[in-house]
C-alpha positions as CSV (number, residue, x, y, z in Angstrom):
1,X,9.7,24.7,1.3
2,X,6.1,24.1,-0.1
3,X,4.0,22.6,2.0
4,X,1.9,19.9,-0.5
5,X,-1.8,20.5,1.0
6,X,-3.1,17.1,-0.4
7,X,-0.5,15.1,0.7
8,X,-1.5,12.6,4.0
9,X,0.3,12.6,7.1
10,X,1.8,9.4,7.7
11,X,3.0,9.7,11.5
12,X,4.6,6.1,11.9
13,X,2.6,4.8,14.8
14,X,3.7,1.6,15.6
15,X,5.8,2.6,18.7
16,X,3.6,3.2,21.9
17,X,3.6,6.5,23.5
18,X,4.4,4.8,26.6
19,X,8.1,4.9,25.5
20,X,8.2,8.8,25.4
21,X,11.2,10.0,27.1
22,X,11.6,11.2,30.7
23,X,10.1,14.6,32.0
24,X,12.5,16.8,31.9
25,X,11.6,17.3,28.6
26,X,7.7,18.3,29.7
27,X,5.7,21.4,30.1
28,X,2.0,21.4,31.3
29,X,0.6,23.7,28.4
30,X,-3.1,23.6,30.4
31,X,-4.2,21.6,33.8
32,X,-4.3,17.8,32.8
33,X,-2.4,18.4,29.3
34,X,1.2,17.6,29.0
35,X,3.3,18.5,26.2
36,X,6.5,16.4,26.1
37,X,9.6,16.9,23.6
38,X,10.9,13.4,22.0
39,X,13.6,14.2,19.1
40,X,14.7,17.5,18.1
41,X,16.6,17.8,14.9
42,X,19.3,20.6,13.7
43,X,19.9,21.1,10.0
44,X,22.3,23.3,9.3
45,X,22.7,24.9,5.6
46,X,26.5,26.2,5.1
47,X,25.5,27.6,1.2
48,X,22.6,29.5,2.3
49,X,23.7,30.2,5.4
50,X,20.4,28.6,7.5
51,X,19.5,26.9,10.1
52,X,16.3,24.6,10.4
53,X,14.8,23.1,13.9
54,X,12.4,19.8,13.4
55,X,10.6,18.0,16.5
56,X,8.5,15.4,16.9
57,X,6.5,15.7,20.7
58,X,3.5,13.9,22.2
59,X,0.6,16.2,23.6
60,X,-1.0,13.6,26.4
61,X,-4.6,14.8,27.8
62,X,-4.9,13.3,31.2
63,X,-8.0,15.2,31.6
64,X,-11.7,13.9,31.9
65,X,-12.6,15.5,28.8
66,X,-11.8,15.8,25.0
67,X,-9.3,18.2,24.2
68,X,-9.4,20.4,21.0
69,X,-5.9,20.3,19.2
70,X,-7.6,24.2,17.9
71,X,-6.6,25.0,21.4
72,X,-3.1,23.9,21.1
73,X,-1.2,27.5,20.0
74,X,3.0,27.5,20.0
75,X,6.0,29.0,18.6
76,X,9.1,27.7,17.9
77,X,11.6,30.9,18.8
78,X,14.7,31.7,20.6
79,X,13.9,32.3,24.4
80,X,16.2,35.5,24.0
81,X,15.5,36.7,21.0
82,X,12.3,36.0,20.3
83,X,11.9,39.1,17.7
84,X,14.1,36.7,15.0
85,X,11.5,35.9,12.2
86,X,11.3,32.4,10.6
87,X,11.9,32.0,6.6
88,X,9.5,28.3,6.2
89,X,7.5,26.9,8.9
90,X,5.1,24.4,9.2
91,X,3.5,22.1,11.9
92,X,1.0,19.2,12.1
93,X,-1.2,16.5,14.2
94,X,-2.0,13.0,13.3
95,X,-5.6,14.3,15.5
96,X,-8.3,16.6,15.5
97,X,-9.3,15.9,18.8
98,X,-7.5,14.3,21.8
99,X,-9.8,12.1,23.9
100,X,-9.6,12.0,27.7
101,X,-6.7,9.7,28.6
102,X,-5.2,9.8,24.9
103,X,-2.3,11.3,23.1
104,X,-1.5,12.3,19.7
105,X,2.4,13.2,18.0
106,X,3.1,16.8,17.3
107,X,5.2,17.6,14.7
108,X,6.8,21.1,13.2
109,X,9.7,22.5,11.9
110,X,11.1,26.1,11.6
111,X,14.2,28.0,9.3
112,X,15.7,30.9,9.9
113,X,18.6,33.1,8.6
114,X,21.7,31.1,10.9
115,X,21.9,33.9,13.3
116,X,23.6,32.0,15.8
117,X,20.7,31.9,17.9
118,X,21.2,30.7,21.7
119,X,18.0,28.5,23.1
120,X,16.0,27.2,20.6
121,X,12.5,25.6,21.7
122,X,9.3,26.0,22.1
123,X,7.1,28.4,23.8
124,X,3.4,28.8,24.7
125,X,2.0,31.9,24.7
126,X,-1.0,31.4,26.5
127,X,0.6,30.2,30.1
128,X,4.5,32.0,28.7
129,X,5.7,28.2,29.1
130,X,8.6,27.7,27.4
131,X,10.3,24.2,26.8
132,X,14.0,24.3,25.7
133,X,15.0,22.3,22.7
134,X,18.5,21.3,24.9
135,X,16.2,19.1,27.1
136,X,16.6,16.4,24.8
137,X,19.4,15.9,22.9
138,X,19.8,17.9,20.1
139,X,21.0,15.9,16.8
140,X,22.9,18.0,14.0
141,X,23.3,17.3,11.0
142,X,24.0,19.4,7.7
143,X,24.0,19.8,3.6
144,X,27.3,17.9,3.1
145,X,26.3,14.4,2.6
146,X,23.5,16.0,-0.5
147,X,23.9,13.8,-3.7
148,X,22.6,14.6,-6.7
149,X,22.1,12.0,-10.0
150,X,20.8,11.5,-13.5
151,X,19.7,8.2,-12.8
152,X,16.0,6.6,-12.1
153,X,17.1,5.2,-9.2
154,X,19.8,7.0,-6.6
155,X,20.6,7.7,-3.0
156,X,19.7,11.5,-2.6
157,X,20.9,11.8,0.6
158,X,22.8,9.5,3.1
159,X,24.6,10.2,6.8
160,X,25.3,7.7,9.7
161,X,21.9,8.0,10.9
162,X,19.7,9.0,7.4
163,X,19.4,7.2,4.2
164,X,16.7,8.3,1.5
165,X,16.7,6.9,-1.6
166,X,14.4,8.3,-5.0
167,X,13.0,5.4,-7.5
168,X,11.9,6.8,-10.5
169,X,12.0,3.6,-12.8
170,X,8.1,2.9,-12.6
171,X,7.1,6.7,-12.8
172,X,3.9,6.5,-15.2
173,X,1.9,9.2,-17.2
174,X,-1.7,8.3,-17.6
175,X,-5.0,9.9,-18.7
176,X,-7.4,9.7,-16.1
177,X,-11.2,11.0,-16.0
178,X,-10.5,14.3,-17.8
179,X,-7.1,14.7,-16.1
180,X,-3.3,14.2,-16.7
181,X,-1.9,11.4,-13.6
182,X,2.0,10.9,-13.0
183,X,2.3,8.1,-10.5
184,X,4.6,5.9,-8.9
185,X,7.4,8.1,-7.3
186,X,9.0,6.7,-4.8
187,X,10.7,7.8,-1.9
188,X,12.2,5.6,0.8
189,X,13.5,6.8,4.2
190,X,15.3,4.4,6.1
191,X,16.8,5.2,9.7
192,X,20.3,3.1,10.3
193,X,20.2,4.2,13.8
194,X,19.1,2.7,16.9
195,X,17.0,5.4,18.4
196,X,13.5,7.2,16.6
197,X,14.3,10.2,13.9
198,X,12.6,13.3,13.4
199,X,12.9,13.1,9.6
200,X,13.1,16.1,7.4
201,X,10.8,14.3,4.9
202,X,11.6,15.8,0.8
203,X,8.5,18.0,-0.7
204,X,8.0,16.8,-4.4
205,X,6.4,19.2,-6.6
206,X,5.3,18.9,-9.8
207,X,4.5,20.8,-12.8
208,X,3.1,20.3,-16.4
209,X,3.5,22.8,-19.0
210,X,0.4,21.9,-21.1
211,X,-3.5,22.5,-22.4
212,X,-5.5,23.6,-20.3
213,X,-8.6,21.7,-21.2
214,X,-11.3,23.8,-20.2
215,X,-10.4,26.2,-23.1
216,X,-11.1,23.5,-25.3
217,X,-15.1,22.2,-24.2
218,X,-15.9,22.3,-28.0
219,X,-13.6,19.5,-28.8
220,X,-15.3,16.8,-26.7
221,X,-16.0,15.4,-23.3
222,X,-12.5,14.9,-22.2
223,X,-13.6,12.6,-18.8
224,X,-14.6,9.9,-21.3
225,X,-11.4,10.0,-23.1
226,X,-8.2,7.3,-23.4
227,X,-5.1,8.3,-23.3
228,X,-4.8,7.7,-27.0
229,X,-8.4,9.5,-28.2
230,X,-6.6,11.9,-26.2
231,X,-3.3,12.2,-28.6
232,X,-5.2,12.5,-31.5
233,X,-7.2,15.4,-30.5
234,X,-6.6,18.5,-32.8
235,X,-5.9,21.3,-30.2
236,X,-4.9,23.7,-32.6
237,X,-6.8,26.9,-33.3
238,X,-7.1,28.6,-36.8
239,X,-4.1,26.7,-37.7
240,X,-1.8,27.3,-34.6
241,X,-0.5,25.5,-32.2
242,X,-2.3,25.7,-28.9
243,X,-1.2,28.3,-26.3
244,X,0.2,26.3,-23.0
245,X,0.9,27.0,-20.0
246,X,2.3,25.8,-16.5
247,X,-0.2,23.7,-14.1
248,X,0.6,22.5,-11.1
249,X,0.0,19.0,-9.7
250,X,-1.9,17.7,-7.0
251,X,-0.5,15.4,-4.6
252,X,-1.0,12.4,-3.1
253,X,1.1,10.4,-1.3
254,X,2.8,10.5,2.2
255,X,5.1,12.7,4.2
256,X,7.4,10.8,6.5
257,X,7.4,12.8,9.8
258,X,9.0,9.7,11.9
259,X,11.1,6.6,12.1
260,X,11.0,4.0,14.8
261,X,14.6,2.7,15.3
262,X,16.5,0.9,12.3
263,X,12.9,1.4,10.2
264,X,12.4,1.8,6.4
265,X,9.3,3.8,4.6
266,X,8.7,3.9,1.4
267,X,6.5,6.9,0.2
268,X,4.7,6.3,-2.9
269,X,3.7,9.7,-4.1
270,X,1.0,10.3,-7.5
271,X,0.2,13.9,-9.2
272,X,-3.2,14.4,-10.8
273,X,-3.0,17.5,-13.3
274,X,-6.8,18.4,-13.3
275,X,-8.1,19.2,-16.9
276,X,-4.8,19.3,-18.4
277,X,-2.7,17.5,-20.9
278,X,0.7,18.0,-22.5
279,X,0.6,19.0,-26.4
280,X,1.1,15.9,-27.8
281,X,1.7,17.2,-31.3
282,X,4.8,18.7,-30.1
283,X,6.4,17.0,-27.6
284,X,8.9,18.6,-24.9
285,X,11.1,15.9,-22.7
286,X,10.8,19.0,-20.2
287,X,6.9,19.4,-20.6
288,X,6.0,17.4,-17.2
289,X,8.6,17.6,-14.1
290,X,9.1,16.8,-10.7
291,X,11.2,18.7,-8.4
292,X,12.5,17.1,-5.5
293,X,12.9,19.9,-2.6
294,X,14.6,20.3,0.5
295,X,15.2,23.9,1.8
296,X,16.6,23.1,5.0
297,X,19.3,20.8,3.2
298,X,19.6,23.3,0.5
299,X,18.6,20.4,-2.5
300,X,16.7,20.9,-5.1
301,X,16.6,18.3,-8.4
302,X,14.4,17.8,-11.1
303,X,13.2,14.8,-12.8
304,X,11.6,14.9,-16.6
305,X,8.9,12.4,-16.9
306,X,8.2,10.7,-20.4
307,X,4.4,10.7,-22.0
């Protein structure tokens, strides 16, 4: 899975750390810093034949001092076999710095080839802690309940605990300062369950196949364009079309790491395609997409957005 650099962490802070679960679940990763396990999620992919591990924690300094989260270093392996390498990994903190008497979540997730693999957790090489995924309940779940749909609005994925739910009705192209701007995507993940979710959030990523405007400085200054001076701008050269080619969005939006029992979040998620435009004098109902992307469920969909 791509991890979307831009995108901002939304965490979903409202519940108090004090509710963490007991400490069975808790390893002492340096003196006065506890690191404590609070949902750990299984996906299981039966077409490609993987298996992804999510977790939310809470790393609680009880220290007199600041603590760097620079200093915080972890893998997520199998205690026996810890040679097994991981396919897509990724991890992230809602803080820089924890301050004395503080905590922050921790959040990651690893995939790797479904090799049956005995003890999942996590383990700290720099005191050889490490804390077993099965001290906390491990929730499984797989690709079955994957929908895919040709409509603007539709459930794109739905179990007894998970619902998440695409709305691309309002999706907009704009013009903006120099720059192509698709906006309005949303996502909405809704927990039907009485207990917090790890939630293994969708990565959008989009693409426009397009002008590259910086090959064109002679025609203009494109950050004081409309939208419509825009369209009428002759890109051709000595009477041919203009070359195009595929650029990549920037997002901006949020990834939904975690859900408080029974809550709902909707994601509103924007691309800015910076100096580029689609060729407007030939258009391409393929010329801007979005793919929706899950490797750990396997899903991958794309929707064609109108300009």
């Amino acid at each position: 899975m791509k991890k979307i650099l831009s995108m901002i962490c939304c965490f979903c802070l409202a519940i108090a750390l004090a509710g963490c679960s007991g400490g069975s679940a808790k390893v002492q990763i340096k003196e006065n810093i506890d690191f404590e396990l609070l949902d750990v999620l299984q996906v299981r992919n039966n077409t490609t034949n993987t298996v992804y591990y999510y977790f939310l924690a809470t790393l609680t300094n009880n220290s007199g001092s600041s603590y760097s989260m620079s200093e915080l270093s972890y893998n997520v392996t199998d205690e026996s076999n810890q040679d097994v390498h991981a396919i897509d990994r990724d991890q992230a903190t809602n803080m820089q710095a924890v301050p004395a008497g503080d905590s922050t979540f921790v959040y990651g997730y690893v995939g790797y080839p479904n090799n049956n693999q005995k003890n999942m957790g996590i383990y700290f090489p720099k005191n050889k802690e490490f804390l077993s995924f099965d001290k906390v309940k491990i929730r499984k779940i797989d690709d079955k309940s994957v929908h895919y749909s040709n409509e603007e609005k539709f459930t794109l994925y739905e179990d007894s605990a998970f619902k998440f739910d695409v709305d691309a009705s309002d999706v907009t192209y704009g013009f903006e300062n120099g720059s192509s701007v698709v906006k309005n995507l949303l996502i909405t993940y809704t927990n039907k369950t009485k207990s917090r979710l790890v939630v293994p959030y969708i990565t959008p990523v989009a693409t426009l196949k397009g002008i590259d405007l910086n090959d064109y400085k002679d025609r203009g200054d494109f950050s004081k364009m409309s939208l419509e001076d825009i369209r009428k701008t002759d890109f051709k050269t000595n009477d041919m079309a203009p070359a195009t080619e595929d650029i990549p969005g920037k997002a901006t939006g949020y990834q939904c790491f975690y859900l408080t029992p029974e809550q709902a979040v909707t994601c509103r998620i924007s691309f800015t395609f910076e100096h580029a435009v689609p060729d407007f004098s030939n258009y391409n109902p393929k010329a801007i997409q979005i793919d929706l992307n899950s490797a750990a469920l396997g899903y991958s969909q794309t929707i064609n957005i109108k300009y």
